[in-house]
N, C-alpha and C positions, 0 to 999 in steps of 0.2 A: 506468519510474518514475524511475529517476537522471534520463534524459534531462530530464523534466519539473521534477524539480527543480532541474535546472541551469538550462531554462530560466528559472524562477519565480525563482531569484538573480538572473538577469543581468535579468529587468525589475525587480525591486526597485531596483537598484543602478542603471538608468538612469531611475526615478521618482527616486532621490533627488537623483541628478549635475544632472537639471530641477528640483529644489526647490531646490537648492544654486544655482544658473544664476540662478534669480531671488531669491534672497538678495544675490549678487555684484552685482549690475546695477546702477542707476540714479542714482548718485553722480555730480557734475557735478565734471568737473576744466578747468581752466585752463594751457594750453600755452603758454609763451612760449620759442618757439625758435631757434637760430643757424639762420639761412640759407647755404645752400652746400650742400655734404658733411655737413655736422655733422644737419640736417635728414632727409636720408636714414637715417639709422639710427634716428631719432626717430619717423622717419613709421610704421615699422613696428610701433611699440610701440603707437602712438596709434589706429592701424585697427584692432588686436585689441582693443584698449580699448574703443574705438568696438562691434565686434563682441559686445560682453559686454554691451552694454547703456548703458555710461556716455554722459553728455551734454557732450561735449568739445567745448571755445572754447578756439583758434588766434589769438593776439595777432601782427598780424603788420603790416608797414606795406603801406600802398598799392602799392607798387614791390617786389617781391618776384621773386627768380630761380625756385627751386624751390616754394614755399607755396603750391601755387593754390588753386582751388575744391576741394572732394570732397565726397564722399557720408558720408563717416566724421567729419566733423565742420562746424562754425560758423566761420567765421572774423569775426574783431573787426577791422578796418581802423585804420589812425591813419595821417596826411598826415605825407609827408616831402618837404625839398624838392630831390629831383631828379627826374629823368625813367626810364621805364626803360631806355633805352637809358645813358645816363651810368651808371646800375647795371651792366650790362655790360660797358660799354668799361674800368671801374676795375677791377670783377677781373679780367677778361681781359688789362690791359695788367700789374696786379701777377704773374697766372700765367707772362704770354712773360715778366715782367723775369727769370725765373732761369733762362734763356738768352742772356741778354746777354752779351756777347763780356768777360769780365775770367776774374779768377783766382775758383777754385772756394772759397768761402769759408763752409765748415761751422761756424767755431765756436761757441760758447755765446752771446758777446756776439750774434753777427750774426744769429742767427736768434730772441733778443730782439728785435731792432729786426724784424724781419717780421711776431712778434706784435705789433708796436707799433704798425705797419701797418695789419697786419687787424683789430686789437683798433680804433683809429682811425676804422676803417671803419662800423664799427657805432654807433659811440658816438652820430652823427648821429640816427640809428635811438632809441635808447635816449632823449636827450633832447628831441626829439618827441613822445616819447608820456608819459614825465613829467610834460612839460605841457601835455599835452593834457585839461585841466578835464571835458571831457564823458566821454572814454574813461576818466580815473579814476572817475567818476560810476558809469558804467555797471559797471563792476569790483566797486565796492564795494554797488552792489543787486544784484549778480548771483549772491551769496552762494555761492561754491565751495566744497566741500570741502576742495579741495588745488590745491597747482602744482606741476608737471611743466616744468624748464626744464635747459637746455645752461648750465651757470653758467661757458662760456670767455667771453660778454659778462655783467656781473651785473645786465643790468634785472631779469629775472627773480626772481636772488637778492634785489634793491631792495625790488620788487611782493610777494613774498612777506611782507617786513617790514610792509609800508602796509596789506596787509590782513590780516595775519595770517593767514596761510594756512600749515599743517604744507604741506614743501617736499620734493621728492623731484627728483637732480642725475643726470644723463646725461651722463657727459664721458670722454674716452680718457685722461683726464691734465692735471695742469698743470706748467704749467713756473713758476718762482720760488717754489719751494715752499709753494704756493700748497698742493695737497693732505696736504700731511706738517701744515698749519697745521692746514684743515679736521679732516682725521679723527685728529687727532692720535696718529698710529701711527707705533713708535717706527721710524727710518732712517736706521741706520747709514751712515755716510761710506762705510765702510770694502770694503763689497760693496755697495751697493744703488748703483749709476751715474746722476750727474741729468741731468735732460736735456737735450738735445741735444750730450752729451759721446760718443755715437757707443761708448759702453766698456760691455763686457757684467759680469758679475758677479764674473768672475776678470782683476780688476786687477793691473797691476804697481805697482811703487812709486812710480813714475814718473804715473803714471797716476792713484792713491790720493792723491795730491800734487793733482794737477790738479782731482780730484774734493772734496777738501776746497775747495780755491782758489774755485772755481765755488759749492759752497754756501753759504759766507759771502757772494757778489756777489747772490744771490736776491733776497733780501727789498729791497734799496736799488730793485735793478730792478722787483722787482712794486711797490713802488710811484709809479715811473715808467709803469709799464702803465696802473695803475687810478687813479691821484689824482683826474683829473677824473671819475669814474661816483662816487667818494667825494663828493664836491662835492656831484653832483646829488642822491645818496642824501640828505645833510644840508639840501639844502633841501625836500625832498619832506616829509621827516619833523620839518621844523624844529624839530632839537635836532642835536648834534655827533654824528656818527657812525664808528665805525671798520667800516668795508666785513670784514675778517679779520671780526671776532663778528659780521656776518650770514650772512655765508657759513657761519659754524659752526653754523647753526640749521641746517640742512639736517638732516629726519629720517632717509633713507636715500640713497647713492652708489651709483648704479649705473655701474660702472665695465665699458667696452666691449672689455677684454681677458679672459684667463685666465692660468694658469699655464702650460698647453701653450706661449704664446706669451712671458708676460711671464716675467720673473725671482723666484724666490720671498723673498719678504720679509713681517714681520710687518704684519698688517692687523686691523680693529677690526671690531665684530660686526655695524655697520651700512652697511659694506660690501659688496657682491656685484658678481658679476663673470661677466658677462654676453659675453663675446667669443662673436661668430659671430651675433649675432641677424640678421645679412642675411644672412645660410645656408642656401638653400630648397636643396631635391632640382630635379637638372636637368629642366626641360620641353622639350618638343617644337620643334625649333628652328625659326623663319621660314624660307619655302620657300628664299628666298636664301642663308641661310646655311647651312643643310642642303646644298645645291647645292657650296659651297663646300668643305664637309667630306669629300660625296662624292669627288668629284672628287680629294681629298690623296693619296688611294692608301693603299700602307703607310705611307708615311711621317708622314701626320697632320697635323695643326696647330699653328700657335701664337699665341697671342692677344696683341696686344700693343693698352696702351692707358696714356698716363700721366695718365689723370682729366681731367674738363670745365675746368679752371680753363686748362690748353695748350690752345692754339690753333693756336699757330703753335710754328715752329722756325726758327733762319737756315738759309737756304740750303746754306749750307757741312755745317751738322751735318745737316739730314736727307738731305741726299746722303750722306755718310759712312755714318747709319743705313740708307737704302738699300741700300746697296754689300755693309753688313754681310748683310741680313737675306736678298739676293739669292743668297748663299753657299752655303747651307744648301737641304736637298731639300723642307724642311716647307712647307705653302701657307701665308705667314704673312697673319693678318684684323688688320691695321692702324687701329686708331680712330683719323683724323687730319682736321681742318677745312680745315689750310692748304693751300698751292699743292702739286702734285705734284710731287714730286722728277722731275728728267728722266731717272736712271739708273732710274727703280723697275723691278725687276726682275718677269717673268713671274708668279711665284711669289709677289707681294705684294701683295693687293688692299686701298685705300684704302676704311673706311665712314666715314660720318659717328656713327653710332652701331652698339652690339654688343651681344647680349645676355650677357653678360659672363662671367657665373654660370651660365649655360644651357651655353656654348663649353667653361668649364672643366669643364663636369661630364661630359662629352660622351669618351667612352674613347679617341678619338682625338687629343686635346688632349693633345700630349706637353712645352710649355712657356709660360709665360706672363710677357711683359716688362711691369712696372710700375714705377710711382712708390714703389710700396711706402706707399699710403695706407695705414689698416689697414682699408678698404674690402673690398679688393681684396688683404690681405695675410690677411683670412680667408677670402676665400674659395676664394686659392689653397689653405689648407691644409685646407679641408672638402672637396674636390675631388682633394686630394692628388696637386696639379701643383707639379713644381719650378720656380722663379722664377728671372729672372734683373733685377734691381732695379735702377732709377735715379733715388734719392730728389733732390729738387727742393728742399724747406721742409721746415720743422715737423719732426713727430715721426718724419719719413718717412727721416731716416738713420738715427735709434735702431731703427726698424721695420725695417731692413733689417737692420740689424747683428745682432738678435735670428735672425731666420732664416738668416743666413749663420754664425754660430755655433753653430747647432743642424745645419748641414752639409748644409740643404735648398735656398740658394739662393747666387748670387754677386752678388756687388753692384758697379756699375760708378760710377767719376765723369762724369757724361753730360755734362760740358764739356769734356772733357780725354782721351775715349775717344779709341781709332782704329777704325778700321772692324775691322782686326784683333782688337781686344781684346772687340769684340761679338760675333762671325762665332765666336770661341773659346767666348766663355763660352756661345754658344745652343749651339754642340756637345757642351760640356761637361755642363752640365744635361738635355741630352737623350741622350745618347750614354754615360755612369758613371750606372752604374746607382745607385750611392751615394746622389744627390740624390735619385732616387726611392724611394728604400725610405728615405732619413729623413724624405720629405714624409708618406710615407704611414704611417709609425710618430706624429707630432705628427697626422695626422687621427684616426688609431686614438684615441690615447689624447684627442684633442678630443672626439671623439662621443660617450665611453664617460663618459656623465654619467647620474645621475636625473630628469633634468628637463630638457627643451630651454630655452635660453638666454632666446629672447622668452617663453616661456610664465613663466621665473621672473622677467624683469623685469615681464611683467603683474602677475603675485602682488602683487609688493612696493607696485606704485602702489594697487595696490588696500588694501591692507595700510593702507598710510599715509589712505586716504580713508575704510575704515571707521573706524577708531580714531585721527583727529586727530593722527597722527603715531606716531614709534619712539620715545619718549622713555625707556622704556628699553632703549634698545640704546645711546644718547648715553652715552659716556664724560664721566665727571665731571673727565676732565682740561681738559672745557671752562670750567669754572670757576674754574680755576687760573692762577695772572699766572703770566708765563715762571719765575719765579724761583722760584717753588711747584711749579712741573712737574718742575723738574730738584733740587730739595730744597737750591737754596740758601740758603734760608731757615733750614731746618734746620741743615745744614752751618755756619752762621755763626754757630749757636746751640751747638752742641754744640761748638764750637771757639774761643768762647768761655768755655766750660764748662769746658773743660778748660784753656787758658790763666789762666782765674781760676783752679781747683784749683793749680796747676804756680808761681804769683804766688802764692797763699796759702799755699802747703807753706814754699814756697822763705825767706818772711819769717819762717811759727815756726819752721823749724830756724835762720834768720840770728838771730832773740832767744834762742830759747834758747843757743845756740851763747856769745853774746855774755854769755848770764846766767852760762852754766854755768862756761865757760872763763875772762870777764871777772873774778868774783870770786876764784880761784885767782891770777889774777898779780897782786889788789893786795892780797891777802896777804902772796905771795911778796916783794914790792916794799916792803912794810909791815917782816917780818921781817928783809929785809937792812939797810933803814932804821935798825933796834933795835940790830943788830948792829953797824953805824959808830957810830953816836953812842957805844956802850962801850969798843968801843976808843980 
C-alpha cells in the first residue's frame, strides 16, 4: 500500500512539473549577441530556452564567426560590409598581435585600448543594422516579449530602448565602471580591485593608491569606448540620449562568475550569478583522443589550449613552449593551428581542435595550460584540475590572479617565460599536491549550490518574459543624479543649516553683548564726565 502511494505522489508531481512545462513555454524572446567567446556561454542558455518551448530570434549579421544555423532557433540576418574571410583575418591578426615581440604591457590604460579595439570591431556591426529600415521593421512587428543581449557592445542595450522590450544582460564584467553605474552596488576603492589592475582583495597601500588612481580614469575612458554607439543610439531614437540610463533599464544581470571565483563584495537584488553554465559532466572521449589518454600510462595528461582567437605563436616562443612541455613525462594534447615547432617533443601531440571539458574531466588529466579565459577558467575548476595560466587580453590577468591567489594555479608572463620557468611551474602544479586539493576544495564548494547555474539563468529569462520585467528588484537609486546618491544634496543642506544657526547665534550674542555691556560704559563715561565738570 505505501509502495502505491508513493507511487500515486511521484505521478501527481510529474502531471504537474507537465502542466507547469506548458505554462513556461511559448514566449518569443529576441537575442542580440557578441560574437566570439562571449556567444558561446550565451548559446547554452538560448538551446534550453529554445528546449522549454520559447520562439527565439538571433539578430546577427550576414558574416558571423560562431552564430550559424541551429535547430534551437531563427536567425534574423542584416548585410555588413565585409567578407568573411576579412572577419577572420581581423581577429585572428588582433589574437597573434599579443605575441608580438615588445615589452609585456598589462596595465589598466593598455588593455582599455584593446577594449577599444574589440569594442571598434563590432560597432560596424551595430550601425548596419540600425539602419537597416526593413530589419527595424521586422523587429517592431515581430512583437517579443523580451531581449536577451551581451551588453559588452550596446546595440542590444540601444534595440531594447526602440522597442521597448523588458531587457535581460549576460556579461563577465565591465571595465570603466561601466557595471558599479548599471547596478548601482555600492564599491569600495578600498578592497574591491578594478579591472585589469591584476590586485586581489587584500591590497597594500601602495596598491589602494593605484586602485583609487584607476577609478577616477573610468568613466573619461568609457566614454571614449562608447561615444560613437551614443551617437547612433540618438539618432535611432531622435531625441539626445545618454547610453549610462539605458544600460540602467536592464531588468536582470546575469553575471557569468560566482563567489567561489570572484571576490566577495556588496551586490543588488537583481543580480545573479551564474559561473559555470558551460560545465557539463565529462562524455565519452572521440576514439582519437581516448587513444591518446590511453596510451599516458601513469603519468596522464595535460591539456593545453590558449582559445580560438591564437593561431599562431613566433617561432622562437613556441620552440621555447616546446622545449618546456618536452620536459615533463605527461602526454601533453596541444590545441595549436600554426606551423610545428621542429623541437616538438615525443610526448606532445599538436590538434587542431579538443574536446576541452571532456579531457579535463577525464581522472587522468593531472594539469591544464590556458589563457585563463573564464571559459576555460571554469571549467578547469568544475573538473578540479590545477592550471598553470598564460593571460593574453581582457579580463584574463585578473582571471588568473584570482586562481593564483586562491593557491590553485601559477601564472606565467607568456612573453618573457623561459622554457625553465614553464617546465617548473607544469611540475609544480602537477607534482605539490597543494594546487590540487585547493582546485578541488573551489570545485567542492562551486557544485554545492541549489540550482544548477544554466538552469537558474533559464529561470530568470523567463521571469523577465512572463512578467515584462523585474522592476521591482530595480533600485531606486536609478533615479537618483550622482549628487542625490551620495547625499550631497543633503549634506549642503544640513551645513547650511548649521552655518545659518552658528551666523545667527553668533550676531544675538554680538547685539546683545553690545546692548548689555555697551550701556554700562556710557554711564560709566557719563559719571566721570559729572565728576570733572565739579571739580
Amino acid at each position: 500500500m505505501a509502495g502505491l502511494l508513493r507511487a500515486s505522489q511521484r505521478a501527481s508531481v510529474g502531471l504537474y512539473l507537465l502542466a507547469l512545462w506548458g505554462v513556461v513555454g511559448g514566449e518569443k524572446l529576441l537575442v542580440v549577441p557578441v560574437d566570439g567567446s562571449h556567444w558561446l556561454s550565451m548559446k547554452e542558455i538560448v538551446e534550453l530556452l529554445s528546449e522549454r518551448g520559447h520562439d527565439i530570434v538571433v539578430l546577427v549579421p550576414e558574416v558571423s564567426l560562431l552564430v550559424g544555423e541551429s535547430r534551437y532557433y531563427s536567425r534574423r540576418t542584416y548585410s555588413v560590409p565585409y567578407t568573411q574571410e576579412e572577419l577572420k583575418n581581423r581577429f585572428r591578426s588582433f589574437g597573434n598581435s599579443h605575441f608580438a615581440e615588445r615589452s609585456y604591457l598589462t596595465t589598466p590604460l593598455t588593455e582599455y585600448w584593446n577594449n577599444m579595439i574589440v569594442v571598434s570591431l563590432f560597432f560596424t556591426n551595430c550601425e548596419s543594422l540600425l539602419q537597416d529600415s526593413e530589419t527595424l521593421r521586422f523587429l517592431r512587428e515581430s512583437r517579443f516579449d523580451a531581449l536577451f543581449t551581451d551588453p559588452a557592445v550596446p546595440c542590444g542595450v540601444i534595440l531594447a530602448e526602440y522597442l521597448d522590450l523588458p531587457s535581460v544582460y549576460l556579461f563577465r564584467g565591465f571595465p570603466c565602471a561601466l557595471e558599479q553605474v548599471i547596478s548601482v552596488s555600492p564599491n569600495p576603492m578600498s578592497y574591491i580591485p578594478r579591472y585589469y589592475t591584476q590586485f586581489s582583495d587584500q591590497m597594500t597601500f601602495c596598491q589602494r593608491v593605484a586602485n583609487f588612481l584607476v577609478n577616477w580614469f573610468e568613466i573619461p575612458l568609457a566614454y571614449l569606448l562608447y561615444s560613437k554607439y551614443q551617437d547612433l543610439a540618438s539618432e535611432l531614437l531622435k531625441r539626445e540620449v545618454d547610453l549610462t540610463t539605458l544600460y540602467q533599464k536592464a531588468s536582470i544581470l546575469l553575471l557569468r562568475y560566482d563567489f567561489v571565483f570572484e571576490y566577495p563584495r556588496p551586490i543588488m537584488p537583481n543580480m545573479v550569478f551564474i559561473g559555470g553554465t558551460n560545465c557539463k559532466k565529462g562524455r565519452h572521449l572521440p576514439q582519437e583522443f581516448q587513444a591518446y589518454v590511453n596510451a599516458s600510462g601513469e603519468h596522464g595528461v595535460v591539456v593545453f589550449s590558449l582559445g580560438s582567437m591564437v593561431s599562431e605563436i613566433p617561432e622562437k616562443k613556441a620552440m621555447e613552449i616546446a622545449d618546456a612541455l618536452g620536459r615533463i613525462p605527461q602526454t601533453v594534447l596541444w590545441r595549436y593551428t600554426g606551423p610545428r615547432p621542429s623541437n616538438l617533443a615525443k610526448n606532445t601531440k599538436l590538434v587542431k581542435w579538443l574536446p576541452q571539458n571532456d579531457l579535463l574531466g577525464h581522472p587522468k588529466t593531472r594539469a591544464f595550460i590556458t589563457h585563463a579565459g573564464s571559459h576555460g577558467i571554469y571549467e578547469g575548476i568544475c573538473n578540479g584540475v590545477p592550471m598553470v595560466m598564460m593571460p593574453l587580453f581582457g579580463d584574463q590577468m585578473d582571471n588568473a590572479k584570482r586562481i593564483e591567489s586562491r593557491g590553485a594555479g601559477i601564472t606565467l608572463n607568456v612573453l618573457e617565460m623561459t622554457s625553465d620557468e614553464l617546465a617548473n611551474a607544469l611540475k609544480a602544479v602537477i607534482n605539490d599536491k597543494s594546487y590540487k586539493e585547493n582546485i578541488m576544495r573551489l570545485s567542492s564548494l562551486h557544485k554545492d549550490r541549489p540550482m544548477e547555474p544554466l538552469d537558474l539563468a533559464v529561470f530568470w529569462v523567463e521571469f523577465v518574459m512572463r512578467h515584462r520585467g523585474a522592476g521591482h528588484l530595480r533600485p531606486a537609486a536609478h533615479n537618483l543624479t550622482w549628487y542625490e546618491y551620495h547625499s550631497l544634496d543633503v549634506i549642503g543642506f544640513l551645513l547650511a543649516v548649521v552655518l545659518t544657526t552658528i551666523f545667527i547665534t553668533f550676531k544675538c550674542c554680538a547685539f546683545g553683548c553690545r546692548k548689555c555691556f555697551g550701556k554700562k560704559g556710557h554711564v560709566k563715561k557719563a559719571q566721570k564726565s559729572h565728576k570733572s565738570k565739579t571739580h
